[in-house]
C-alpha positions in Angstrom: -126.1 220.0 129.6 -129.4 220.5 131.1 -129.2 219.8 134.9 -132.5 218.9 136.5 -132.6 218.4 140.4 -137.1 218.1 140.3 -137.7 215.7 137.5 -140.4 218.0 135.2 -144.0 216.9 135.0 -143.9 217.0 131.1 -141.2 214.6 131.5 -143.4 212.0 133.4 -146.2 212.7 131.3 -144.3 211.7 128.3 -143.1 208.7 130.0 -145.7 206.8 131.1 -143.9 203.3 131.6 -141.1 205.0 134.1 -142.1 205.6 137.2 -141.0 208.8 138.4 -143.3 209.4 141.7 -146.0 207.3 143.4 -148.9 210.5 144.4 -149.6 209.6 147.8 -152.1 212.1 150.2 -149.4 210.7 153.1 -146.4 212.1 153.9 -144.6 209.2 152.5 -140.7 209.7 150.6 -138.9 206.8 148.9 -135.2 207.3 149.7 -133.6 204.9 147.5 -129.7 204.2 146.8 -127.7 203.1 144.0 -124.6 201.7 143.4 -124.1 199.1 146.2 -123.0 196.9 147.9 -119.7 199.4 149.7 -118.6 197.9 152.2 -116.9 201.3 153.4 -120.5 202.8 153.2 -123.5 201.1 153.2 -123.2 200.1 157.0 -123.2 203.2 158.0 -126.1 204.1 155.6 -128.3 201.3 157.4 -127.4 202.3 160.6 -127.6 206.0 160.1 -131.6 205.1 158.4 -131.5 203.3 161.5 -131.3 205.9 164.0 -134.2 207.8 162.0 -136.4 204.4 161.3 -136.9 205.1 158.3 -136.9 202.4 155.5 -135.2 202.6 152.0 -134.7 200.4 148.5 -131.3 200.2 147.1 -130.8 199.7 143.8 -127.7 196.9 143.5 -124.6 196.3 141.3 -124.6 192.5 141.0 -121.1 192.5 140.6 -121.2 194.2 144.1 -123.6 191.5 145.5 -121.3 188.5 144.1 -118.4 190.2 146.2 -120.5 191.5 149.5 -123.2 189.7 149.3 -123.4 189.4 153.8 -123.9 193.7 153.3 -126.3 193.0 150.9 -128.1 190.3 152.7 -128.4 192.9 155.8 -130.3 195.2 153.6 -133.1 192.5 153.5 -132.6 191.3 157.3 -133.4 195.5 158.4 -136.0 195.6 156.4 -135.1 197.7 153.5 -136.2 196.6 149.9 -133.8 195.7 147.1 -133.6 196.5 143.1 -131.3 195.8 140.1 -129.0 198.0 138.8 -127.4 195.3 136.2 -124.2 193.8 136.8 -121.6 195.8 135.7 -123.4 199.3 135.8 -123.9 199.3 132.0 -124.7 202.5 130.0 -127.7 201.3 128.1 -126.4 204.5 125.3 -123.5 202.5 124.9 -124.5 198.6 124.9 -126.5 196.5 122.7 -129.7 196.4 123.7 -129.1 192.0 124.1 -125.9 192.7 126.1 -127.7 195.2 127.9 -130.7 192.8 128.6 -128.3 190.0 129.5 -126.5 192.1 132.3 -129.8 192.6 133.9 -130.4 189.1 133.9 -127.0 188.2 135.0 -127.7 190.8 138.3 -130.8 189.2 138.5 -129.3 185.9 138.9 -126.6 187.0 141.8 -129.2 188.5 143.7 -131.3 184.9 143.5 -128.1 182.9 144.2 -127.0 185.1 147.2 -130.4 186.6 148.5 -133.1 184.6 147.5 -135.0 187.0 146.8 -135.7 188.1 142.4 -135.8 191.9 142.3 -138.9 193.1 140.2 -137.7 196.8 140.2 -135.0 197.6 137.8 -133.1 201.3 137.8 -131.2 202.2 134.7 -127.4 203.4 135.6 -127.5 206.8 134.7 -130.8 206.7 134.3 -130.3 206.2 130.5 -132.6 203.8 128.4 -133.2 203.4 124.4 -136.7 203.6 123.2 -138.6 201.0 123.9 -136.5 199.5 126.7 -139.1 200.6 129.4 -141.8 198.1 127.6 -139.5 195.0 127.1 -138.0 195.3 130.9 -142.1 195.3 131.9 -142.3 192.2 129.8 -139.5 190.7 131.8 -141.3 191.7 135.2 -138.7 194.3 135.9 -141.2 197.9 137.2 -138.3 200.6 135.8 -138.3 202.8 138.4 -136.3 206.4 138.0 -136.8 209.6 140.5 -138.5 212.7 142.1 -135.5 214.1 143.1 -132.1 213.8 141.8 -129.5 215.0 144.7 -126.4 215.0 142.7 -124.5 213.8 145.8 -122.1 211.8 143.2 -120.8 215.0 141.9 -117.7 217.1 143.0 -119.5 220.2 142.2 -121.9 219.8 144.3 -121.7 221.3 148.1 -123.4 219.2 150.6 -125.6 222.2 151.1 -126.9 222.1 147.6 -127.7 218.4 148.2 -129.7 219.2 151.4 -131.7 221.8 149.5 -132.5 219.6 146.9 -134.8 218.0 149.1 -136.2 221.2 151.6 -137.3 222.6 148.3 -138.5 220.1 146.3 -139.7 217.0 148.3 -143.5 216.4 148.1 -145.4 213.2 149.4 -145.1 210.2 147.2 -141.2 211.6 146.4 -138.6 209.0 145.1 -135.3 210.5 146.3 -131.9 209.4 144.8 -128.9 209.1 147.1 -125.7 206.5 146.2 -124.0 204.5 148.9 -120.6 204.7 146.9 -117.6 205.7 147.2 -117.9 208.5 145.0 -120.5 210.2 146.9 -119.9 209.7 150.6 -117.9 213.0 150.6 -121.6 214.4 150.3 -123.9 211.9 152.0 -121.9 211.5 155.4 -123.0 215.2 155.7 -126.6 215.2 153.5 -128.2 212.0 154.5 -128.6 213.0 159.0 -129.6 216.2 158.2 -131.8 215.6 155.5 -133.4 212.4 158.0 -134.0 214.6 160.5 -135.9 217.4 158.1 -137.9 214.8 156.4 -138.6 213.3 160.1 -139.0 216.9 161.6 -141.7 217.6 159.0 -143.7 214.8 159.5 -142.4 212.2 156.7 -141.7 208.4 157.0 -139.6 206.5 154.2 -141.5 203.2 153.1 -139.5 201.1 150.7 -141.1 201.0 147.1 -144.0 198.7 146.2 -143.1 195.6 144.0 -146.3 196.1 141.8 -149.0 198.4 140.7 -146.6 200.8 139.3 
């Protein structure tokens, strides 16, 4: 299986209505998170983006937000913006494409009921979609939003080094970086996400959360 950390350009090219980057002559990165709410990690993500000020989106599990929902409400009281990530982290491969759409709108539901806020940027668990998915989630005023830079932190195989290097060698301006504030990856991010904060900061980068439209 192909394994790429620097999403192609023929990729993005060929997918016009993802969103893969956003070119910027700033040195602007879009950390962004998936997975959440933890309640074991994503304190300690906000406070550790905290120490760096730098701002972030994270991507949410409704399910998640039904059962944390004060964690998740602190995302939006720091400052950081807020996506959906459908309730139950469905594999679009492997659902229907109406019970796929109808977990999206169920997430989108939790977050109104217990933020307030609707999300209008959608990520894809897995980062899997059927053709023609990225048009009808546009039609429902969800912007799919996927990545620059992939750091694998979920994965067992990968060394906190490799996850570090993912970004020294690859991140450009306008970078959307993907971390996970899960359980699954913390073994890698407690390590990855100070020192890669402090390189990003070192060389002259701020993290903005992603824009809502023109995308």
């Amino acid at each position: 299986m192909m394994r790429w950390i620097k999403t192609p350009l023929w990729v993005k090219k060929c997918t016009p209505n993802l969103v893969w980057d956003i070119p910027q002559t700033e040195r602007i990165v879009y950390l962004t998170f998936d997975d959440g709410p933890t309640p074991e990690i994503t304190p300690w993500v906000l406070e550790t983006l905290a120490a760096y000020h730098f701002k972030a989106t994270f991507f949410l599990i409704g399910n998640n937000v039904a059962q944390f929902p004060n964690i998740a409400q602190s995302l939006i009281k720091e400052g950081h913006g807020i996506g959906n990530h459908t309730y139950h982290h469905c594999n679009s491969w492997n659902t229907s494409r109406e019970a796929y759409l109808e977990d999206i709108k169920a997430c989108t539901t939790c977050m109104e009921t217990h933020l307030g806020r609707t999300p209008l940027l959608f990520r894809p668990p897995y980062g899997k979609l059927k053709l023609g998915q990225p048009r009808q989630l546009r039609g429902h005023h969800l912007t799919p939003i996927m990545w620059d830079i992939l750091t694998y932190d979920w994965d067992i195989n990968t060394t906190p080094e490799d996850c570090l290097k993912s970004i020294t060698q690859h991140v450009q301006p306008g970078s959307i970086i993907v971390f996970h504030d899960s359980k699954k990856a913390f073994g890698n991010l407690k390590t990855v996400l100070p020192k890669a904060l402090a390189y990003l900061k070192a060389q002259g980068y701020r993290g903005e959360i992603l824009p809502k439209s023109d995308l």
